[in-house]
C-alpha positions in Angstrom: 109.2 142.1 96.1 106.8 139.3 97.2 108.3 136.0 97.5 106.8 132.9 98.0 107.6 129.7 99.8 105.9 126.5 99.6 106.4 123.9 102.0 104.6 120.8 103.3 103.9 119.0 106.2 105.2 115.2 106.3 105.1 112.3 108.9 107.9 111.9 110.6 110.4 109.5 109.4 109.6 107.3 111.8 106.8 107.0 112.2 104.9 106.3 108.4 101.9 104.6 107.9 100.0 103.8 105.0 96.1 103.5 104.5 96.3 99.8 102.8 92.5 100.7 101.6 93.3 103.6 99.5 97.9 103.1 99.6 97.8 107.4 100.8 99.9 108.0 103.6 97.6 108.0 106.9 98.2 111.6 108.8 95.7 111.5 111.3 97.0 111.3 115.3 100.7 110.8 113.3 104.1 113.2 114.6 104.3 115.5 111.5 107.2 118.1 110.8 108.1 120.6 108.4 109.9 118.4 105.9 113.7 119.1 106.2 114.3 120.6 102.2 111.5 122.9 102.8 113.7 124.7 105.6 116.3 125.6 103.6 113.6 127.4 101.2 112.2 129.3 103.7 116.0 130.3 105.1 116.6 131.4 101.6 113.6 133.4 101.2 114.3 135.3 104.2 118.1 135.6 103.4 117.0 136.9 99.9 114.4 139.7 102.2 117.3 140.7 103.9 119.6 141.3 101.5 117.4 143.3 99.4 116.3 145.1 102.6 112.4 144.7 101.3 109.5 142.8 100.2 107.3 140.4 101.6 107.4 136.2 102.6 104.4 134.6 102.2 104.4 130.6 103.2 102.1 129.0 101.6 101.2 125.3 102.2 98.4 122.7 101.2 97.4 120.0 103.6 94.6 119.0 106.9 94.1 121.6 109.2 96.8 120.3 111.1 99.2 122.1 108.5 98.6 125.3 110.1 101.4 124.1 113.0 104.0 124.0 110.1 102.8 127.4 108.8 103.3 128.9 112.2 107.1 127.2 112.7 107.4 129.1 109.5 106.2 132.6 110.6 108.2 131.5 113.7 111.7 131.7 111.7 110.8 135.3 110.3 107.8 134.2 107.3 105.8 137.4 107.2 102.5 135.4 106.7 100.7 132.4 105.7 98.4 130.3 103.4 97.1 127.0 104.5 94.9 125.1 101.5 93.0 123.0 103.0 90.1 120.9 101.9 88.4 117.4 101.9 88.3 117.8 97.9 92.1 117.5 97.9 92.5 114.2 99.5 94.1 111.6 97.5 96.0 113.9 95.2 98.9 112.9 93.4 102.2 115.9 92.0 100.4 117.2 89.5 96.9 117.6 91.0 98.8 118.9 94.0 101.0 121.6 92.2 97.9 122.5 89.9 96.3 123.7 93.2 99.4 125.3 94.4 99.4 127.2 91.1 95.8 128.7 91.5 96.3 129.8 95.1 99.6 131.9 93.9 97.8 133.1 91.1 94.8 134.6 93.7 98.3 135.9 95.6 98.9 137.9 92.6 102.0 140.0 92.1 105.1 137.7 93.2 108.5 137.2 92.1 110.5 134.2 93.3 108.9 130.8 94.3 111.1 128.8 96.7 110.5 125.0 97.5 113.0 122.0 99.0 114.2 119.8 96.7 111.9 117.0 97.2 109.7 116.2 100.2 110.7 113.3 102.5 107.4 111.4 102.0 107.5 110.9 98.2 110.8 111.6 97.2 109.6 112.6 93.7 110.8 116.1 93.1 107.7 117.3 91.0 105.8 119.7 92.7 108.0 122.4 92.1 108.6 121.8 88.5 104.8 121.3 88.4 104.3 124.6 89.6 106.7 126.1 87.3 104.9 124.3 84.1 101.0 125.2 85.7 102.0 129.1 85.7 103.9 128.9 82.6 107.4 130.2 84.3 111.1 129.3 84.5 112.5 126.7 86.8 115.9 126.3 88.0 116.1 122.6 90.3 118.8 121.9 92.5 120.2 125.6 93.6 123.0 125.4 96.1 123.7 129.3 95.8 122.5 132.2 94.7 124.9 134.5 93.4 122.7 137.8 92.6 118.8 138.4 92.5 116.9 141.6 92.0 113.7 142.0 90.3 115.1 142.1 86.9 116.7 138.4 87.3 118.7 136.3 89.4 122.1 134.2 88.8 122.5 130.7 90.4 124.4 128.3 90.8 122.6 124.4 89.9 124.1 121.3 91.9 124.9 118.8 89.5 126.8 115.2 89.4 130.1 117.2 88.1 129.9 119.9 90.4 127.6 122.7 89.2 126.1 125.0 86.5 125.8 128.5 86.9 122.4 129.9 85.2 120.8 133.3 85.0 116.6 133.2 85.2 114.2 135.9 84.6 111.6 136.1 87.0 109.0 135.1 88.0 110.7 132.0 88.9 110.5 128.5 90.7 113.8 127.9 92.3 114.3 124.7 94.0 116.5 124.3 96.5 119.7 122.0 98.0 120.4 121.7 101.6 124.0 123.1 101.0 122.5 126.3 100.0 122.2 127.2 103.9 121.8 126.2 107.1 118.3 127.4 108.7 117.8 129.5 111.3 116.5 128.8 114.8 113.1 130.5 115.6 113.7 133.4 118.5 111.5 133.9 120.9 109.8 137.0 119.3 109.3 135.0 116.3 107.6 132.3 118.6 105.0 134.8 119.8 104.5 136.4 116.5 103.2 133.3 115.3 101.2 131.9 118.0 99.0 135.3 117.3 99.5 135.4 113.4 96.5 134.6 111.5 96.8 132.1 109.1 94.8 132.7 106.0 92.6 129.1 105.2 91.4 128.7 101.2 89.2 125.9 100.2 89.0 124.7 96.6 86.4 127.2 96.0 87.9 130.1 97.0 91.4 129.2 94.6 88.9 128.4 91.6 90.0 124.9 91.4 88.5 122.8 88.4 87.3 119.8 90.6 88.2 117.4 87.6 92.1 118.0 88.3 92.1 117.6 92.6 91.9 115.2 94.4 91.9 111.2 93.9 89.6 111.1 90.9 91.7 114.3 89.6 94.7 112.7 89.5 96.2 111.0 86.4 98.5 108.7 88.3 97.8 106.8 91.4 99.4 103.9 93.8 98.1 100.8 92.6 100.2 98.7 95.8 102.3 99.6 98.4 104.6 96.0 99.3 107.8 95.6 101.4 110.0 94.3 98.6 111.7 90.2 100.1 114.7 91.0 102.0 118.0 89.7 99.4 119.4 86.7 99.5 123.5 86.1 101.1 126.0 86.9 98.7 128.9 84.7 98.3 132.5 85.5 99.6 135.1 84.6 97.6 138.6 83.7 99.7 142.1 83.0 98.8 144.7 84.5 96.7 144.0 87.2 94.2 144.6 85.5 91.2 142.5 82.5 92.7 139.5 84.4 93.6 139.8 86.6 90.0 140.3 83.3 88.0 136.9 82.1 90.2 134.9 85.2 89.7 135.3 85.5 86.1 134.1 82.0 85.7 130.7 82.9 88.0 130.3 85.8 85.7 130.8 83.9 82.8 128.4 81.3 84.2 125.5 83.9 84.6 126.1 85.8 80.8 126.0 82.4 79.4 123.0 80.7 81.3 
């Protein structure tokens, strides 16, 4: 069973800038790490391995050349191999361009069964490139798995985090799962793992070798874009209301009643 993991690389929390030319995160010279939801997918992937004592995890990832240290941290934890995507065409994309070219590279992988992602990466917080995924290759999605209770290559069974508590769901696969960080808790990276990567050689595909149509990648490819990027005013004080409880109630219902009315 092949199973795939897609992660990305993301500036460190603190340390984000932003290109006020073209409002895209600036990643040149900036700390970058794996982000955090994107290690609980590949934990999973390499739980799901185990347990089914076979198959193969391929980490796939699209970014600057600089990527390739995340890919390795990722071979590092027990990843059998890796994909970096990576070309100038690319800058500037948006969710969708971005999971439409994550879509055509696992298409050239060929042959897989589960798709793994985080939840959402740190950076944008949007949640849509795995669901893109799932909607470019034309497969079910399950968001927001915090367990998986049984997977072979017929199905799997999962249980999906919501408000309530959670849902349990059966999906045929192919799949895209994405994941929760109380599915796991990942690994560390031995030391065998350290030196398999530092010699692992990580596989680099342009836009021409994934058969991208240039009209969907990139900046000009993308159907949604960051028009500005402001620090919203800091608020204003609020007011503290003092005295006895049937004072202050009396006092606020009369501010609220103030607003309503105008």
């Amino acid at each position: 069973m092949r199973i795939l993991v897609l992660i990305k690389q993301v500036p460190d929390t603190t340390d984000v800038k932003i290109d006020p030319e073209t409002n895209t995160l600036k990643r040149e010279g900036v700390e970058s790490i794996i982000n955090p939801f994107d290690m609980y997918a590949i934990e999973e992937a390499i739980r799901v391995r185990e347990t089914l004592g076979q198959g193969e995890v391929v980490v796939i990832s699209m970014g600057p050349p600089q990527t390739e240290e995340a890919l390795r941290e990722a071979i590092s934890m027990g990843c059998d191999r890796a994909v970096l995507i990576s070309d100038r065409k690319f800058a500037g994309s948006d969710t969708w361009a971005t999971s439409y070219t994550l879509s055509q590279a696992i298409r050239k992988i060929g042959d897989y069964k589960i798709i793994f992602c985080g939840k959402q990466a740190s950076d944008g917080d949007t949640a849509q490139v795995g669901p893109g995924v799932s909607m470019h290759l034309d497969i079910p999605q399950v968001t927001y798995v915090k367990k998986i209770e049984k997977i072979d290559t017929a199905g799997a069974t999962v249980e999906r985090m919501t408000e309530e508590g959670y849902d349990i769901i059966e999906v045929p696969i192919p799949a895209v799962l994405t994941v929760v960080k109380e599915i796991n808790e990942p690994r560390l990276p031995s030391l065998k793992g350290k030196m398999r990567a530092q010699k692992a050689g990580i596989q680099v595909w342009t836009a021409d070798d994934v058969a991208c149509d240039e009209n969907k990648i990139g900046l000009d490819g993308s159907p949604t874009r960051v028009v500005k990027i402001f620090t919203p005013p800091p608020r204003e004080g609020g007011r503290v209301l003092e005295g006895e409880p049937e004072q202050t109630s009396r006092e606020l219902a009369e501010l609220i009643k103030d607003v309503i009315t105008g």
